[in-house]
N, C-alpha and C positions, 0 to 999 in steps of 0.2 A: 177292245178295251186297251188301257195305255196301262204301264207298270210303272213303278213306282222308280223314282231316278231316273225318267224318260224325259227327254225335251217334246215339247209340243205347240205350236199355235194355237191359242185361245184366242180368239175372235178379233176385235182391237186392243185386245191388253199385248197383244205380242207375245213373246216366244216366252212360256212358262216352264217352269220343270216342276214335276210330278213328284210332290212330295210323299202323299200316301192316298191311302184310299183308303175310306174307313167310314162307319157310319157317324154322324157327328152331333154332336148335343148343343145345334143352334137353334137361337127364337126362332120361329117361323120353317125349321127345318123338318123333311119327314124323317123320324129317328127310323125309319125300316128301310130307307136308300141309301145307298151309296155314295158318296162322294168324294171327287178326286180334288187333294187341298193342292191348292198351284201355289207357287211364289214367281212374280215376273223376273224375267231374264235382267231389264231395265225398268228403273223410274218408280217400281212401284214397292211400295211398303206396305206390310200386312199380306196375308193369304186371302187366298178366290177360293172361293167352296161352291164347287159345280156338279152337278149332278150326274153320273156315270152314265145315264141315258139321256143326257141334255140331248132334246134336237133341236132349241131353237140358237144357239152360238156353235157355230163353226168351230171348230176343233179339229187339228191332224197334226200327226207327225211332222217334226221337222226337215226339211226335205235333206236327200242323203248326201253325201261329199262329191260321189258320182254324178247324181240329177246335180246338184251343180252345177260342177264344172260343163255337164252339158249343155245346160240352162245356158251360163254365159255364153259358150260357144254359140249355140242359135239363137242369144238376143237379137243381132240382125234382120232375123226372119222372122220374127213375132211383128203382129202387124201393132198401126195406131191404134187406137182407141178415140175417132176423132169425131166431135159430134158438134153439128155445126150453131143449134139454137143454144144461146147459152142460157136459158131457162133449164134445159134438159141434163145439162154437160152438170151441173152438178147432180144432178141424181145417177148417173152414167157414173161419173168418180167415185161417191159413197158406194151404189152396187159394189163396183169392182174392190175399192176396200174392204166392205164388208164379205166379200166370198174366201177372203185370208187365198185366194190364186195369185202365186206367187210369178204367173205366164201374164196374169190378168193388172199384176205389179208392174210387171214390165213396161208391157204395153201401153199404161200411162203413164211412166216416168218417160218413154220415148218419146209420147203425144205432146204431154208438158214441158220436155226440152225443145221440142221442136215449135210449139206455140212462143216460147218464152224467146228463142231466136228470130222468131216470124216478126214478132211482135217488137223486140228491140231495134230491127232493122228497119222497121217503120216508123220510129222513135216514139213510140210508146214505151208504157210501162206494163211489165204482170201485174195481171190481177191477183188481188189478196187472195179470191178462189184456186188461182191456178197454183200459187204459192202453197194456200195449206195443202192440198191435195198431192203436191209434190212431197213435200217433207212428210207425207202420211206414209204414203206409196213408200219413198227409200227407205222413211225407219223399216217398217215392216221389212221387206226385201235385203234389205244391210244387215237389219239386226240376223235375220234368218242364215241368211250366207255366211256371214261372220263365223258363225256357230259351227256350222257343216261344214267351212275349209278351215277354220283355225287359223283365220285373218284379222287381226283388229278390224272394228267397225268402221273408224275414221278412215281406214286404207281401202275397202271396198269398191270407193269410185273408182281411186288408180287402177286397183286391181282387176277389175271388168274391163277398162281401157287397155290395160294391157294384154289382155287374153281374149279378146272379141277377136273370134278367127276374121280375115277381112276379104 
């Protein structure tokens, strides 16, 4: 169970803090459960009233200052995420969004840089898919990091470039 004042990942709302827990007097609610009222980190107005035993949204801890910085360290070694039908390749990107695995973040922001250079040098263009899934991938991941080293968010690319051991 998460406490109250706790940051946390909620599923795609992103990185929420843990306002209370409480039982709660909404339509449609069970007044005998529990639920933990979230307010998003970014973008979003009003609270999320989720159920302290939800299992069907992803929920965890924000990852620590330490998994961090280690995180960065071994982005190198995390592998693609590369899937060659593109029928498949978006449900491959949702999955990995939806698991809120911030390894599993990686691993496509890598894939999708690396498609998005494959592909300019061919003189194409990215695709609109490969775009949103990119911008899905970094919020999530940026916004998270941001949090856990006490880096603006806008600074987060530099800052990965600068600390990827090589």
């Amino acid at each position: 169970m998460f406490e109250i004042g706790e940051y946390i990942v909620y599923g795609n709302r992103g990185v929420c803090l843990v306002e209370d827990i409480t039982h709660v007097e909404v339509p449609g609610a069970d007044k005998d459960r529990l639920y933990y009222i979230l307010s998003q980190l970014e973008g979003g107005a009003g609270k999320i009233y989720v159920p302290t035993d939800n299992e069907k949204v992803v929920m965890r801890k924000v990852i620590t200052k330490k998994d961090a910085e280690e995180l960065i360290q071994k982005m190198p070694e995390i592998e693609l995420l590369w899937v060659e039908d593109d029928k498949r390749r978006e449900e491959v990107y949702k999955e990995a969004i939806r698991t809120c695995d911030y390894r599993e973040w990686v691993s496509m922001i890598k894939t999708l840089y690396f498609r998005k250079k494959e592909r300019t040098a061919r003189g194409k263009k990215v695709t609109a898919l490969d775009e949103k899934y990119l911008k899905a991938a970094e919020n999530g991941l940026y916004s998270e990091l941001s949090l856990s080293l006490g880096i603006p968010k806008n600074r987060m690319q530099e800052y990965i470039r600068e600390h990827i051991r090589a």
